[in-house]
N, C-alpha and C positions, 0 to 999 in steps of 0.2 A: 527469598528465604532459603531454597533448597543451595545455595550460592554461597550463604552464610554457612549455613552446615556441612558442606562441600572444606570450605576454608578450615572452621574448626576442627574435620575430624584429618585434613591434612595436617596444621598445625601439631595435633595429640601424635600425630604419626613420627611427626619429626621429633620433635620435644622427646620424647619414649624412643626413638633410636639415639639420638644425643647422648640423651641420661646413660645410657650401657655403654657407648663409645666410652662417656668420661668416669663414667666411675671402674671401668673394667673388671673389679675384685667385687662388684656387687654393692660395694660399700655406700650404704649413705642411699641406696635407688630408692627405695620407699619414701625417702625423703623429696627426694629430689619429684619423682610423681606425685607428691603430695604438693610441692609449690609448681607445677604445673596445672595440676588442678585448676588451682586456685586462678593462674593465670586463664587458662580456657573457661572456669566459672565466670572471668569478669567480661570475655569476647562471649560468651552465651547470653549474658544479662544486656550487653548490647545488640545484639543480634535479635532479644526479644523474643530467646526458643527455650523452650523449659525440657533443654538436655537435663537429667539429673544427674549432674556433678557431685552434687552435694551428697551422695548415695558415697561414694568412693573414699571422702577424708576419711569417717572410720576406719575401713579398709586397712586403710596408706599406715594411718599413724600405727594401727594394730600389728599389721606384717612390718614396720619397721622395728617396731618394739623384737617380733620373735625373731629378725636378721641379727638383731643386736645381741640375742639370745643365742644367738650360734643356733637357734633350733631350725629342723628341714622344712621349705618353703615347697612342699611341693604343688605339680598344676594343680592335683584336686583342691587343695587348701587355697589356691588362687582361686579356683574356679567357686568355690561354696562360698567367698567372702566376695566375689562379683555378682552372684545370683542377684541381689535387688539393681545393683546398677544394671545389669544386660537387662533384667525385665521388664523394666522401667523404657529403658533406651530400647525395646523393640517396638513396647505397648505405644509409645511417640511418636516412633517412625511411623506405624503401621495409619495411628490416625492422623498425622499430618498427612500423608499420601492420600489418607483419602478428601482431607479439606484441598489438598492442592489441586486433586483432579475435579474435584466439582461434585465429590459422592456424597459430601457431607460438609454442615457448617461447622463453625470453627466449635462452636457451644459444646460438640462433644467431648472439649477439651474435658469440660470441669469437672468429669468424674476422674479424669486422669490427674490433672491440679489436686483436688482435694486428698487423694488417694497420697500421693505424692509428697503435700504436703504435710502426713500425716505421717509419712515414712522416715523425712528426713531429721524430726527432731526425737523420736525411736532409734535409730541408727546412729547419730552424734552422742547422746544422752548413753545409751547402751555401751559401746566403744569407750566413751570418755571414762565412763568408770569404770569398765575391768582392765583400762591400761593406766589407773590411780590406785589399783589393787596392791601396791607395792608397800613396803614399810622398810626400806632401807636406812641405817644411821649414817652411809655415806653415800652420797649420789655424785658421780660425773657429769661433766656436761648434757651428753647424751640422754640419760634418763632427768636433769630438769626440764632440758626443752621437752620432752616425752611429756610430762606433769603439766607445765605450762601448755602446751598444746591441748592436750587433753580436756584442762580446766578450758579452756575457750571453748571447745569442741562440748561441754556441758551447758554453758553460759549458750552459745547460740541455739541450743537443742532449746532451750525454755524462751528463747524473744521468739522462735521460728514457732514454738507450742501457742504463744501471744499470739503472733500475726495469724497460726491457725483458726483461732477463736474468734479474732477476729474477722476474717474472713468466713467464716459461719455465722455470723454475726451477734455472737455471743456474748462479746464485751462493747461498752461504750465505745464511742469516738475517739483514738486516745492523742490526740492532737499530735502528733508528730509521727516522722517514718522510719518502722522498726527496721525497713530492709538497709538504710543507710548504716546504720548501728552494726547488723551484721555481717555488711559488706565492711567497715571498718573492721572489726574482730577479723575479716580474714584476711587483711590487709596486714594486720598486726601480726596473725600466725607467718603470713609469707616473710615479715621481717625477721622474726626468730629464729625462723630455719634459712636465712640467707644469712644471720650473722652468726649462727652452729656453721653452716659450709663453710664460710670465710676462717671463723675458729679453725676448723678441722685441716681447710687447705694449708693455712700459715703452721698449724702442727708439724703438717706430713712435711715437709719444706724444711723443719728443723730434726727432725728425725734423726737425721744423721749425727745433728748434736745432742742426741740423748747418751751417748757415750760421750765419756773424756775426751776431751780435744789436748791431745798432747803437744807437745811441743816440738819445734822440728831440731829434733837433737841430732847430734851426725851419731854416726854407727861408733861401737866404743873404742873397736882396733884405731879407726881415726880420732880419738881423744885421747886414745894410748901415745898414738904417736907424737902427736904435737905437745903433748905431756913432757917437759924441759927437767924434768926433777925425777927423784927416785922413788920406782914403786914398789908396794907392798905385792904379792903374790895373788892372781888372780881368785887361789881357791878362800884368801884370809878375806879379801875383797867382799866376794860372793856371802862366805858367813857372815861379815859386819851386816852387810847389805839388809840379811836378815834377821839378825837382831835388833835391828834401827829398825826394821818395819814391825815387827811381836812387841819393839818396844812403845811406840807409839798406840799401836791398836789394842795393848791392853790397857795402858799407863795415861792415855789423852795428854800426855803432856803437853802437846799443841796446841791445848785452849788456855795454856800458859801466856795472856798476854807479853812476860816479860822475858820470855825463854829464849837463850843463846846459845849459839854452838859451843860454848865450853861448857855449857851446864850438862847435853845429850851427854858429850865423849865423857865430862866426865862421872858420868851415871851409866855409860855404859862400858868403862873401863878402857876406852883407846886411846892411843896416843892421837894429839890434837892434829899431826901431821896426816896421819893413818884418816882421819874422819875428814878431816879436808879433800884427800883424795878420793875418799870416798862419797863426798858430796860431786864432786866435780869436774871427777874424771870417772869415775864406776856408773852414779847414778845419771850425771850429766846435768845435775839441779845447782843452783845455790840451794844458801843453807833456810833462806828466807822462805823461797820460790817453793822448796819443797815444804814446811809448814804451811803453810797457801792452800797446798795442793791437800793437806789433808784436812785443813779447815774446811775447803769449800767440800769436800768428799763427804764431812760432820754437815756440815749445814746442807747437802741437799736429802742428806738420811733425817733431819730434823723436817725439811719442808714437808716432807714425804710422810711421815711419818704424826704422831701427837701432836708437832709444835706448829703444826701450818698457820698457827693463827697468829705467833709472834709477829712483830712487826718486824720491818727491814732492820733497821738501828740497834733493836732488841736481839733480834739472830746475829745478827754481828758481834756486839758484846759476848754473848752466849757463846761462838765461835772460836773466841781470841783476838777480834780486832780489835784495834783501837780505835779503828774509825769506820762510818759507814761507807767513804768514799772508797778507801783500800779494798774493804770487802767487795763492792760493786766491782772495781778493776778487778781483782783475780777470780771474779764469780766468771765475770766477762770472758778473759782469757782463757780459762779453763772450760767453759762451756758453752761459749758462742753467745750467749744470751743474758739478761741481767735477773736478777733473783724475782722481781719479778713478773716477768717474762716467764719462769721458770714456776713461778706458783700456777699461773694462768693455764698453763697445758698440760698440769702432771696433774692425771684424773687418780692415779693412785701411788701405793710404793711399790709401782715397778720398772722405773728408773733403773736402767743398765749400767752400772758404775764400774770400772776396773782402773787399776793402776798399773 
């Protein structure tokens, strides 16, 4: 037994240096000890030792909620949300030590069992609902699995309140076994929060494509050069340059499915040569390439924004495509990702955009 518990509290040891190796910024660790947890509850329910684990999920999910909060973790506030688990886990120790050396039979468990079992669905039941205390009209991933969590963490608090009752022998027979049930429910939370980390890792991984992914244009002296024909004047350049973009970002003309480059020049008064050059040698775009560029720029302010719920087809119309296929390609090329790839990880509108 003492072998068992030797292993387990090695295992928590590693597990809990891991978890800070890999999250480094803190991020995600309440998490991450909470599907530990879960993992040393199920080598304790083998082991046959009534470590209280179960004292801790509140804990975890609670101090996850206030990491997510940016609010300060500090030891005291660790230490006042472990008081049931350390005192539980010394009340254990002390009388197993004494059933192992011979001071006492095992029977002295049961004040510690009942006591115990009286704590654990208090502590789930309690926790689950002041971290459902929330009324958000927009949730992130973060705060459903929070919700989702929590609601199990309620649900197990009332089968563990049953099995109490039971074990006092309060209620009937009830022909089947409630601890399988809530060994599944934590089977269930460990998968929620293993598919939030995989979320989160494949996030962090695209990160870099939360900004525009440009195109690899050469530098413009080298576009000037290889440029065979006659140029307009750097500073005339520079002003089209800017009218073409106040024109567009007041006017949306790019959600003109049928819009051509004679229609811009001659809305914005240039010679058709002048704006050629200036699609192609100033900005380094076509003329295409650069409505693309400000469609997908409209449609990820749409995803981000009220319209997250259109569908792909429909933001594309909405957009200026003409087709859902085109829009997928320049969603692609411009952002590394497909639009919806791009709905799946923007938890709000604060998507880093620049042109």
């Amino acid at each position: 037994m003492l072998l068992y518990l030797g292993i387990i509290a090695l295992l928590f040891t590693v597990c809990t240096v891991l978890i800070f190796i890999l999250t480094r910024s803190r991020q995600n660790t309440f998490l991450l000890l909470f599907l530990a947890a879960i993992f040393l509850h199920g080598l304790a329910i083998l082991a046959d030792t009534g470590i209280p684990i179960v004292l801790l999920y509140g804990p975890f999910i609670f101090l996850a909620l206030e990491e997510y909060r940016k609010r300060k973790i500090s030891p005291l506030k660790l230490f006042k949300h472990s008081i049931p688990f350390v005192f539980f886990s010394l009340w254990y120790f002390i009388l197993h030590t004494f059933i192992v050396s011979g001071l006492a039979e095992e029977k002295i468990l049961v004040s510690y069992y009942a006591l115990y079992f009286f704590s654990m669905p208090v502590s789930l039941i309690a926790y689950g609902v002041y971290c459902l205390r929330r009324r958000l009209e927009k949730q992130n991933a973060f705060e459903v699995l929070i919700d989702q969590l929590s609601i199990i963490e309620i649900i197990e608090g009332v089968l563990i309140l049953v099995m109490f009752a039971d074990f006092l022998s309060l209620l009937p027979e009830l022909g089947f076994n409630l601890r399988w049930i809530v060994l599944t429910m934590l089977v269930a939370s460990a998968g929620l929060i293993l598919r939030f980390l995989i979320y989160s890792y494949r996030k962090a991984r695209i990160k870099g494509s939360e900004k525009w992914q440009e195109q690899v244009i050469p530098p413009l002296q080298e576009r000037i050069k290889a440029y065979k024909g006659s140029m307009p004047e750097l500073r005339l350049l520079e002003a089209y340059e800017r009218q073409l973009r106040e024109y567009f970002e007041r006017s949306k003309a790019f959600l003109n499915p049928g819009l051509t480059a004679g229609m811009v020049a001659a809305e914005l008064g240039m010679p058709k040569h002048h704006f050629s050059v200036l699609l192609n040698v100033y900005i380094g775009r076509s003329f295409y390439n650069l409505v693309a560029y400000y469609r997908i720029l409209y449609a990820m302010e749409l995803i981000a924004g009220s319209e997250s719920s259109l569908s792909i087809e429909a933001l594309a119309n909405e957009c200026g495509f003409n087709s859902k296929t085109s829009f997928n390609r320049y969603f692609r090329e411009f952002t590394g990702f497909n639009p919806s790839e791009f709905k799946g990880y923007l938890d709000g509108p604060d998507m880093e955009v620049a042109i």
